[in-house]
FITI-214141 format. One record per atom (N, C-alpha, C): residue in one letter; x, y, z. Coordinates in steps of 0.1 Angstrom, whole numbers, plus 5000, padded with zeros to 4 digits. Atoms other than C-alpha are relative to their C-alpha. Example, Ala and Ser with C-alpha at 12.3 -4.5 7.8 and 13.67 -1.06 7.14 Angstrom:
FITI-214141
A500949885000 A512349555078 A500950125000 S499149895000 S513749895071 S499250115008 
//
This chain:
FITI-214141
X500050134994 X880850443678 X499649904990 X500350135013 X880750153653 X499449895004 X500650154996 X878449863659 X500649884997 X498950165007 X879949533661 X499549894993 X500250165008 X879949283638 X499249865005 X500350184996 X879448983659 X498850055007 X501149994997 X876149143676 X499250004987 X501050065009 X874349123642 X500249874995 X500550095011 X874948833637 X499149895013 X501250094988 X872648703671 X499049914995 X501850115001 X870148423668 X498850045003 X501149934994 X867048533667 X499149895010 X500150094988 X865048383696 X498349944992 X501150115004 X862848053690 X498750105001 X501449955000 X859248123684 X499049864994 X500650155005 X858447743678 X499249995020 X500750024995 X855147643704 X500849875010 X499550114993 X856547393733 X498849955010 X501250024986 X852947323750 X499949895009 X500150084992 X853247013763 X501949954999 X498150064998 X857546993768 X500350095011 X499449904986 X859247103795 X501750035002 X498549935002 X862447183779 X499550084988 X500249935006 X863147483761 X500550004984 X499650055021 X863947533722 X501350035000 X498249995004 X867447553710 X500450145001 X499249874997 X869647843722 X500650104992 X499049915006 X871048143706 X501549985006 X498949984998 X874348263712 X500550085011 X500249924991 X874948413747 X501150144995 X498949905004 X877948613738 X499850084990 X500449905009 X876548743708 X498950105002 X501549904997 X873448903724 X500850055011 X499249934985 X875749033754 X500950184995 X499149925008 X878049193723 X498950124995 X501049935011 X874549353708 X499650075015 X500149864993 X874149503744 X500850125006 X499149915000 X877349633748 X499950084992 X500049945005 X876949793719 X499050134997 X500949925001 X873649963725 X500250105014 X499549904987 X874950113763 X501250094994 X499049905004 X878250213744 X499150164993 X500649815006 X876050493724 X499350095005 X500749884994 X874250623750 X501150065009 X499149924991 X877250683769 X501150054993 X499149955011 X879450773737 X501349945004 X498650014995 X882250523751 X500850004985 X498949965013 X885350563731 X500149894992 X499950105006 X886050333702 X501249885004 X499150085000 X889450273716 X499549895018 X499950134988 X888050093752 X499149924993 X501150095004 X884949973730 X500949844993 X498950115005 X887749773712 X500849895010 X499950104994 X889049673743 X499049865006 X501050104992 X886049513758 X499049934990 X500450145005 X884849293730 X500649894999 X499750115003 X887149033734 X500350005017 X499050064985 X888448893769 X501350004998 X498749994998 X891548963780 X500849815000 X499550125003 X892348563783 X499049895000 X500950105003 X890348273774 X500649865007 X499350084990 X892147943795 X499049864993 X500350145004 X891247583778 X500849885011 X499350094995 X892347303801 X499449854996 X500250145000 X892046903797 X500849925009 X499650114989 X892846663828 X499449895000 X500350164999 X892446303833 X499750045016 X500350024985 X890446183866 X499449885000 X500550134998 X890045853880 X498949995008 X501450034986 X886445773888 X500049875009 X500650114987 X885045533913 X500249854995 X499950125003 X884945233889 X501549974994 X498850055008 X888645253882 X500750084986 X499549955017 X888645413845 X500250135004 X499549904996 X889945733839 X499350054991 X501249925016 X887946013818 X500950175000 X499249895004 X889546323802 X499050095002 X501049965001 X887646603809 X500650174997 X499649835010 X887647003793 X499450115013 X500249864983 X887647323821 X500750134990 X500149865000 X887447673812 X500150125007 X500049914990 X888147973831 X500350114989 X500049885006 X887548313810 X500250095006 X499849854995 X889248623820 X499650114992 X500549865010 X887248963806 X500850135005 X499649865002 X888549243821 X500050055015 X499749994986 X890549333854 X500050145002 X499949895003 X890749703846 X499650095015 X500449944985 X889049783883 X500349875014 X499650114989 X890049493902 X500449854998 X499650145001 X890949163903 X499149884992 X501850095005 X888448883878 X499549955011 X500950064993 X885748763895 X498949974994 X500750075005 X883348533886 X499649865002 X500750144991 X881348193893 X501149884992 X499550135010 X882347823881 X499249914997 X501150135003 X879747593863 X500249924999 X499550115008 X879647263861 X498949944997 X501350005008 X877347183836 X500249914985 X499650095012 X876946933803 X500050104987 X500149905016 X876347243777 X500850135004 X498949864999 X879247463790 X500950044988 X499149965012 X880947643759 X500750105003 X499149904995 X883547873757 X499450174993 X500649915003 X881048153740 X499150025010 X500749984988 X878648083770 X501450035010 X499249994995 X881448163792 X500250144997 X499749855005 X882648493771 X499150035006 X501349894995 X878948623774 X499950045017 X500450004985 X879048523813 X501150115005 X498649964993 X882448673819 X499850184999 X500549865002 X881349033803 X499350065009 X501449954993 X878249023821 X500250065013 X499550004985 X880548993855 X500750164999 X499249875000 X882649283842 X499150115005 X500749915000 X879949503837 X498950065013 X500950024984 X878049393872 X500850095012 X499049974990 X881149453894 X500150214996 X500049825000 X881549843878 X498450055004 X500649934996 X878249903881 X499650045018 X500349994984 X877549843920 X501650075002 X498949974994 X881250023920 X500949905010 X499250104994 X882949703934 X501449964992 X498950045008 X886649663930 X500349884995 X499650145001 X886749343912 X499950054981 X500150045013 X886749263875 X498749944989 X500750145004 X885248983853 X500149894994 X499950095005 X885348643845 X499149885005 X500850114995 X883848293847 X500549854993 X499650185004 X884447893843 X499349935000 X501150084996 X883547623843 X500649854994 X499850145010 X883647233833 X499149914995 X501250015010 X881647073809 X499449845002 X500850154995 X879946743826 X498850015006 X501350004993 X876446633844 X500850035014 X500050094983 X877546633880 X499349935011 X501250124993 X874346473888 X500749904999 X499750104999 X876346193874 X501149945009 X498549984993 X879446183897 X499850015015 X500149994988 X879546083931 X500850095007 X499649864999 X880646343955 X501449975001 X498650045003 X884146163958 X500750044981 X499349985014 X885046183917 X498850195001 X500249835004 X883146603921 X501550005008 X499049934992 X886046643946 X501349944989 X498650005003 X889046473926 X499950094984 X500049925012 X887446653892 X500250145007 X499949825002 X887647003912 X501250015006 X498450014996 X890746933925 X501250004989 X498950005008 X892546833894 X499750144986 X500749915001 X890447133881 X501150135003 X499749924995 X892147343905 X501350054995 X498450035002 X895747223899 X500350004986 X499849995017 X895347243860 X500050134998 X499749804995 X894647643867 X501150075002 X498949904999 X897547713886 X499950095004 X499949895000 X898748003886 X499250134998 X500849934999 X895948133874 X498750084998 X500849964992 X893848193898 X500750075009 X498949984989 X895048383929 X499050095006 X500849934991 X893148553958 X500450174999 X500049895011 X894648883938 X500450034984 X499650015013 X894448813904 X498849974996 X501150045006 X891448593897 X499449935012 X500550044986 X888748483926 X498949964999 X500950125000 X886348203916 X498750015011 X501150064992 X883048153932 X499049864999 X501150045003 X879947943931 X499350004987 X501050045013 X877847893899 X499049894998 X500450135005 X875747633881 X500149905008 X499150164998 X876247273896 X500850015008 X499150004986 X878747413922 X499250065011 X500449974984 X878347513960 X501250035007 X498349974989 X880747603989 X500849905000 X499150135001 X881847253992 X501050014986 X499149985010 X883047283959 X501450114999 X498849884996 X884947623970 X501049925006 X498950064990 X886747463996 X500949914995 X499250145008 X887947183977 X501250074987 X499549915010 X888947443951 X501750105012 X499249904987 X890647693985 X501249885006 X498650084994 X892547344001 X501049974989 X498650035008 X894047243967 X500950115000 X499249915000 X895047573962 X501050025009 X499349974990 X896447643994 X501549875001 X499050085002 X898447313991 X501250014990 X499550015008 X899847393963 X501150145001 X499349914999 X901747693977 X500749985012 X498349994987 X905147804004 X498949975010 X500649994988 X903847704038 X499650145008 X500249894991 X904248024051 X499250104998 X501349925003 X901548194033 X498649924995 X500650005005 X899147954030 X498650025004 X501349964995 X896348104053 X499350094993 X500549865004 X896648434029 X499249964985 X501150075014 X894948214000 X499249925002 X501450024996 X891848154021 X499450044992 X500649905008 X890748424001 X499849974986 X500050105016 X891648233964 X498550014995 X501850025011 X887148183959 X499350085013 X501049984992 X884548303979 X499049924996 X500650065001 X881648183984 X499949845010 X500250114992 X882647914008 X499249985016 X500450054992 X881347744033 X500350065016 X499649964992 X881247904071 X501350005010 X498850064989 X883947684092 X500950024990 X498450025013 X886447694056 X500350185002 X500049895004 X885948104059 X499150074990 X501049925006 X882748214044 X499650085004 X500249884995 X881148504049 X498149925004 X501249974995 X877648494069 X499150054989 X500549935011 X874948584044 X500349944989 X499550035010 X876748424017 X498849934992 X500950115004 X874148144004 X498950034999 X501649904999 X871048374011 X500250134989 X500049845004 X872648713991 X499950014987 X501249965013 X871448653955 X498750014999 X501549974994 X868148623968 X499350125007 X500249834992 X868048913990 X500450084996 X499649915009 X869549093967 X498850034989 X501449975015 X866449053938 X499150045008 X501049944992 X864449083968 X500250175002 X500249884997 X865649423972 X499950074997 X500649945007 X865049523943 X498750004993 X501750015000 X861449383937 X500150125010 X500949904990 X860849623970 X500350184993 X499749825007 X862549943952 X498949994990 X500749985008 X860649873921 X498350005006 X501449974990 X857349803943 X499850105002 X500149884991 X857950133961 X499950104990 X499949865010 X858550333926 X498949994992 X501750005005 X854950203912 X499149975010 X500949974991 X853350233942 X499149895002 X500850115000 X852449853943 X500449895012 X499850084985 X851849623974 X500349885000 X499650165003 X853649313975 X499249925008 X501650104992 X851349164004 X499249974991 X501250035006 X848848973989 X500350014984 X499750045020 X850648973953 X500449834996 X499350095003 X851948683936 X500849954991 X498650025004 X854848553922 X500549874995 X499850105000 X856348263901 X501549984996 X498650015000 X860148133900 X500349884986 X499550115005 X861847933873 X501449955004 X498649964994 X864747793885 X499549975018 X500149994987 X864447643921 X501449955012 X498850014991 X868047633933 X500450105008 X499449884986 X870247843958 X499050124995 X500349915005 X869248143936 X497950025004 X501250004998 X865348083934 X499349925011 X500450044986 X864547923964 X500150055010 X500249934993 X865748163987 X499650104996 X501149885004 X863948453967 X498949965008 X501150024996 X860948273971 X500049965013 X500549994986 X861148234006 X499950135006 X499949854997 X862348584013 X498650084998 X501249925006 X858948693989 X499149965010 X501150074993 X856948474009 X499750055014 X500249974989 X857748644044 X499450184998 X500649865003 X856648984027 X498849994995 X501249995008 X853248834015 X499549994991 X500150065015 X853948693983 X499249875003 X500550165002 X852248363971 X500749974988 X499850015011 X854248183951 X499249834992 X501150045005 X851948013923 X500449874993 X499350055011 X854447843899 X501450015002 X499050055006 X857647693894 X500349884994 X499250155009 X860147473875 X501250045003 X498850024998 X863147373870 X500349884989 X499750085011 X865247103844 X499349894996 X501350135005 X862446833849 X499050024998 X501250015006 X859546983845 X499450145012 X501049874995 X856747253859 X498849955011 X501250004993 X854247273888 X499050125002 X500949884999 X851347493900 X498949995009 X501350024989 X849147553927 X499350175000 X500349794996 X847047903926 X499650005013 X500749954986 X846047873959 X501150035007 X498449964996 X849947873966 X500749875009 X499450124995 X853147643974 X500750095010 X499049954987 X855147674007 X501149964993 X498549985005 X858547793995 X500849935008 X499350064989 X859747654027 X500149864997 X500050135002 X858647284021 X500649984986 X499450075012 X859047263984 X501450025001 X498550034999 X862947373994 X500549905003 X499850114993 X862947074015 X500049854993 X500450115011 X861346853990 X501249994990 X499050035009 X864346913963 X500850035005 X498450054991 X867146923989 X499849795001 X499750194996 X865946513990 X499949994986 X500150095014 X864746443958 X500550084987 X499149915012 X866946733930 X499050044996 X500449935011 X864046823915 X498550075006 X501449984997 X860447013920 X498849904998 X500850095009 X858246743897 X499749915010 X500650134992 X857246503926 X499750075009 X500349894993 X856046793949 X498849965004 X501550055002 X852446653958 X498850105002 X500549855000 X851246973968 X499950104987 X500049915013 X850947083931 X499549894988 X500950045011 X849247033897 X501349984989 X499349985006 X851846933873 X499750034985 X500249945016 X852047143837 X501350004993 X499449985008 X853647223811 X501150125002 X499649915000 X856047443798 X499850194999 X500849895005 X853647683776 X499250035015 X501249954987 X851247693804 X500950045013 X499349884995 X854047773828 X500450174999 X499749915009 X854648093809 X499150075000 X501249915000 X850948203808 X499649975007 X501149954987 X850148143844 X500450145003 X499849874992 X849348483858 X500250005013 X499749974985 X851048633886 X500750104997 X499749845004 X852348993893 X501549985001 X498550015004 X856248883894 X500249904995 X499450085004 X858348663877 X501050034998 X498649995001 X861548553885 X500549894993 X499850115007 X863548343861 X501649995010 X498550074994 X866748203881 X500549924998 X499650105002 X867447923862 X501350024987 X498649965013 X870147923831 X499350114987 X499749875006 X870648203804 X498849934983 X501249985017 X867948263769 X499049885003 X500950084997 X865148083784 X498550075000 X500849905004 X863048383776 X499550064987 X499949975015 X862048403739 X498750074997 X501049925003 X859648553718 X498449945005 X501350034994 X856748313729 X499649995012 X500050014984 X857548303762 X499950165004 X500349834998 X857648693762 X498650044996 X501249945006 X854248723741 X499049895014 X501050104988 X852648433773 X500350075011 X499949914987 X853848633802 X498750085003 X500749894997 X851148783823 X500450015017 X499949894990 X852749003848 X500650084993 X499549824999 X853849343859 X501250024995 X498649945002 X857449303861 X500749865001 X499050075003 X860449053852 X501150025006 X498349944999 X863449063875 X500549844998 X499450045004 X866248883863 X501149915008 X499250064985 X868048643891 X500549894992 X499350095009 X869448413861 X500950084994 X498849875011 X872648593841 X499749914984 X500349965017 X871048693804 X498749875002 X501450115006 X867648473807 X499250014989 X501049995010 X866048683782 X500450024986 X499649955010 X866548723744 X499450135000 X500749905007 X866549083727 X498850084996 X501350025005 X863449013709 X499150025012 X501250034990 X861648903738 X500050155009 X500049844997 X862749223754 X498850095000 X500849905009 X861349403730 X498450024999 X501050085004 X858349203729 X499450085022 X500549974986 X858049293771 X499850155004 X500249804999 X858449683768 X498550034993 X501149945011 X855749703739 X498549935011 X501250014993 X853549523767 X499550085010 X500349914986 X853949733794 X500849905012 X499050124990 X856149433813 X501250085005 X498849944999 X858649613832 X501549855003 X498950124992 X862349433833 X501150055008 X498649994992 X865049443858 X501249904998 X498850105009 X868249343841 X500949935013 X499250044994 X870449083856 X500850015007 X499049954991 X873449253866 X499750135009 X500249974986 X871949463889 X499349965009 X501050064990 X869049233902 X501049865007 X499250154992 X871048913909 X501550015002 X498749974999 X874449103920 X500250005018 X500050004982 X873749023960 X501449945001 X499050094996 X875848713956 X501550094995 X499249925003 X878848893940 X500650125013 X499849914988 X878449183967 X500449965011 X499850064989 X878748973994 X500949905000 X498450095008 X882048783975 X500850085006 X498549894995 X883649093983 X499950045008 X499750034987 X882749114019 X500249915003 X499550114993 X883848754021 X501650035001 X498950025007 X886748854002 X501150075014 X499549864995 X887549174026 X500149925012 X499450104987 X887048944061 X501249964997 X498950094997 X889348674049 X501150114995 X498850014999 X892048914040 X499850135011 X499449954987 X891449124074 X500049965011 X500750084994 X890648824090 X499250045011 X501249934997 X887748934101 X498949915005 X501350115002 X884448774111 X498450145002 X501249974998 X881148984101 X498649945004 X501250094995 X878048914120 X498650054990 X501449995015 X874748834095 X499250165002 X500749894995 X873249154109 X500850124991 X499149945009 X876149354094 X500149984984 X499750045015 X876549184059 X498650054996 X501150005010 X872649204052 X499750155004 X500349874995 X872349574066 X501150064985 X498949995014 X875749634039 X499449994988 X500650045010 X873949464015 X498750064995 X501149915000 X870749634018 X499950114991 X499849875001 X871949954016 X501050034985 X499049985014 X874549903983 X498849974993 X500650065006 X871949713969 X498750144992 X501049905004 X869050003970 X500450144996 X499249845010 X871450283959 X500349974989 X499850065020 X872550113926 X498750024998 X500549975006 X869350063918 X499750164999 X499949925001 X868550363927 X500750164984 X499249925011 X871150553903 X499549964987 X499850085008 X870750283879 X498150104990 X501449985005 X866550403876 X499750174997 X499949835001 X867650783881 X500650024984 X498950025011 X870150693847 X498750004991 X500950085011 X867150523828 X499150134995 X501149865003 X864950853830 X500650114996 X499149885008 X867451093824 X500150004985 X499750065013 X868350923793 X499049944992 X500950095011 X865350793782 X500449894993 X499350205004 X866550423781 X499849915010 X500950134989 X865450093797 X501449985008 X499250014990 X866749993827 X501349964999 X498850075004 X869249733812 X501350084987 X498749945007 X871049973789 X500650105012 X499649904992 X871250233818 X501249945011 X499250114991 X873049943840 X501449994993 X498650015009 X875349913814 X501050134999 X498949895005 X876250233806 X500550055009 X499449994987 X876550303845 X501649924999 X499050024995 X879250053848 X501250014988 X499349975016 X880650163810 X500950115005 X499549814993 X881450533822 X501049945009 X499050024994 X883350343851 X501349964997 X499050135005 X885350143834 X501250104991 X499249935010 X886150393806 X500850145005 X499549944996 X886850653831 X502049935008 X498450074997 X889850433845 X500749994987 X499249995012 X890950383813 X500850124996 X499449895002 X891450723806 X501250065008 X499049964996 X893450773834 X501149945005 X498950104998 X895750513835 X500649974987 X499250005015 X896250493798 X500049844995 X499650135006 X897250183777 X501049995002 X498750045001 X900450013784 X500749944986 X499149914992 X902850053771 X500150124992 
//
């Protein structure tokens, strides 16, 4: 198995002091640290050289540029991405960002990451990811709709409710699905176009969403905080816990933690850091940045830093905000037990490294924050049996997929004497490479 080129050449992760900022230091390369862990799962699982070859590159990369007329009249050109990695078990699947520092290497890394998520929980789907590269803070919700619209219709072809099947991400929401599901659907024969409801998941309930949807990356990290609780014999009642990152993703964690006993101590988000040790209501502060976008005016909290975010103690930490926000200093200031991962790739290598040698256990990304994903593909499975599962069902489903992966995933790590995040990998490596084998290369 030959190590790849483009994983040595990763950025090593900042190690410059940020004590009083509350942005982080300049990013590595997500796709290059994604490529340096494919390459460390391929050798415990001896994959072949000829799929290792397939799966460093994406199968299609998709550049678009559309014009859209905003509010004041003018028109603005704007750049969209949708990366295809690798359908090999099902159809791509993957979120859509819309975000001011979207690259088409952040994208590669994201699109892998999806590959390798979907085989591991054994879900027939693929991987890929998009996105377009603007604030949409700045953009009233009229110019988000005619940007994901002309978005939509710049796509095409494709996308397709069996081919490629868009979700949620970054900067988007259901509203944004739907907007994405009517163009689509317009854009096809009348007579089928109820059968490309299915086109995204993640929408909205009355458009065809699934129950559970909006809640199941959160209850998904949650259910594996409780596995890993239950396998160190540690009582979440009465623990406590801090989130970075207080959107869909980390805001319904922290409520979910909070009904099991957690306190949560600390968070942030793109403006800045708070902190209360005596503990914030997950419930209100959700409420508080549904009005005003952000945590930082929270009045119920002490406002800090970055650094000092990082070295408040508490026995979890969840990062659910965007990718390498975890570096060497932020790894050497951590004081807790364990790190799950409800952001895709928050942590650099190093810092890793830097978390094992502490005793910090981590729970890698693609199997901690793969609720939402799982519950894409009972949206997916309703709308094409048209179907309607009741929330009882989806989170009972969810539950139960959820605590078996890990499961295998922590049964893999021990066998093999390897941290959790290569054993994840190599789980959904074996999958992958097994299909390959028996389907062959065309032609």
């Amino acid at each position: 198995m030959a190590q790849s080129e483009v994983a040595k050449q990763t950025k090593a992760a900042p190690t410059a002091s940020v004590a009083s900022s509350t942005e982080a230091p300049p990013k590595g390369n997500l796709y290059t640290i994604v490529q340096g862990q494919l390459d460390k799962a391929a050798k415990a699982v001896n994959l072949s050289r000829e799929v290792y070859t397939i799966l460093s590159q994406p199968k299609n990369e998709l550049i678009v540029h559309f014009p859209v007329r905003l509010d004041d009249g003018n028109y603005r050109l704007f750049k969209g991405y949708r990366v295809q990695h690798n359908n090999i078990l099902g159809p791509y699947k993957g979120g859509i960002r819309y975000h001011e520092d979207v690259t088409l290497d952040e994208l590669k890394g994201l699109g892998a990451s999806m590959t390798w998520k979907s085989a591991l929980h054994d879900i027939p789907f693929g991987g890929a990811k998009g996105g377009i590269k603007f604030n949409p803070r700045l953009h009233s919700k009229g110019e988000l709709e005619r940007i994901t619209r002309r978005y939509t219709h710049a796509l095409g072809g494709n996308i397709g409710p069996e081919s490629d099947i868009p979700a949620p991400d970054v900067g988007t929401n259901g509203q944004t699905m739907v907007w994405i599901m009517d163009t689509f659907m317009n854009m096809r024969e009348s007579s089928d176009k109820n059968a490309m409801r299915r086109v995204v998941t993640g929408k909205t309930i009355n458009s065809g969403g699934s129950y559970g949807r909006e809640s199941a990356t959160g209850q998904g990290i949650v259910h594996c905080i409780t596995e890993w609780a239950k396998h160190r014999r540690f009582n979440l009642n009465g623990s406590s816990f801090m989130v970075q990152g207080f959107g869909n993703v980390g805001s319904h964690t922290a409520k979910i933690l909070a009904k099991l006993g957690s306190t949560l101590v600390a968070v942030g988000d793109y403006k800045g850091y708070i902190a209360n040790p005596e503990g914030l209501n997950a419930h209100k502060l959700a409420e508080h940045v549904a009005q005003t976008g952000s945590v930082e005016s929270y009045k119920h909290a002490r406002v800090i830093g970055r650094e000092e975010f990082f070295a408040t103690e508490a026995d979890l930490f969840i990062p659910a905000a965007l990718e390498l926000e975890i570096g060497e200093t932020e790894a050497k200031n951590l004081r807790c037990k364990v790190v799950a991962e409800g952001a895709n790739g928050p942590t650099y290598p190093e810092a890793e490294a830097i978390l094992a040698e502490r005793g910090i256990d981590l729970l890698p990304d693609i199997l901690v924050n793969s609720g939402g994903v799982m519950v894409s593909y009972f949206e997916w499975l309703q709308n094409k049996r048209a179907e309607r599962w009741p929330l009882e069902e989806v989170e009972q489903r969810l539950e139960e997929w959820m605590k078996r992966t890990f499961g295998q995933v922590q049964d893999f790590a021990e066998e093999l004497k390897v941290d959790m995040r290569t054993a994840a990998y190599a789980i959904g490596l074996d999958r992958i490479e097994k299909a390959y084998s028996e389907r062959g290369i065309f032609p």
